[in-house]
N, C-alpha and C positions, 0 to 999 in steps of 0.2 A: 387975443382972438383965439379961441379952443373951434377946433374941426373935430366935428365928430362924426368919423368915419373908419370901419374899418377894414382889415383883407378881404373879408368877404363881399363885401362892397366894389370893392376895387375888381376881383374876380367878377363879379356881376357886370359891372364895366366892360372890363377884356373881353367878356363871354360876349355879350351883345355885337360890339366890334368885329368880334372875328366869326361871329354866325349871322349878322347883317337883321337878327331877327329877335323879339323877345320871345317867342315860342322857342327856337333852336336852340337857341342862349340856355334856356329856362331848362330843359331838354339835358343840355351839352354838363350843365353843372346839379344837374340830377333835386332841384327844386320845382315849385310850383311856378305860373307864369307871374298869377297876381304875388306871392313871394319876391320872385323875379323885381317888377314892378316898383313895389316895397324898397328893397334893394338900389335902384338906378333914385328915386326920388329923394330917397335920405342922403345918399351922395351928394345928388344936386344942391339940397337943402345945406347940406354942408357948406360945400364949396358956392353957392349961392349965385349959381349960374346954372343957365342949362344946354346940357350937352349933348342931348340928340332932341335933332326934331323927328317929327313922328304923327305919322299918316297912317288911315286901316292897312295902307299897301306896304308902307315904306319905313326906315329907320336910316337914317344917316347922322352922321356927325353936324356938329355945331361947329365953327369957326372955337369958340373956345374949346369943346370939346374934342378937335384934331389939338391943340396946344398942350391940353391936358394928356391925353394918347402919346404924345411925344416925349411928354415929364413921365410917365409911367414908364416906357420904355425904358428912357434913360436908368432910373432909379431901378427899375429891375437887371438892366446890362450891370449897372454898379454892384450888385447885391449879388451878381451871380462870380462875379471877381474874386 
């Protein structure tokens, strides 16, 4: 199985997560929203789940998408060792 995805993707992820929003997010990592967009769906596509749901108002995590958040965390505390 090839996942095709990469840091900048992942950064796309983290940005959304900690700005709660695809504008801030999009904003926060100095790209476009639809960019942005781009970004979060190839992930998904990837990984073949999906990780935020998403309302005009709202963006929250997925039940997988808090599991994935927790694998990134991890693998970044490991990389910063």
């Amino acid at each position: 199985m090839i996942i095709n995805f990469d840091l900048n993707d992942l950064q796309a992820f983290r940005a959304v997560v900690d700005k709660g929003s695809f504008r801030a997010a999009a904003d926060a990592i100095r790209i476009s929203q639809p960019a942005l967009s781009r970004r979060i769906e190839k992930l998904e596509t990837a990984l073949d789940v999906k990780l935020f749901e998403r309302t005009t108002r709202r963006v929250s995590l997925t039940m997988v998408g808090r599991a994935f958040l927790r694998s990134e965390e991890h693998t970044s505390e490991l990389q910063s060792q």
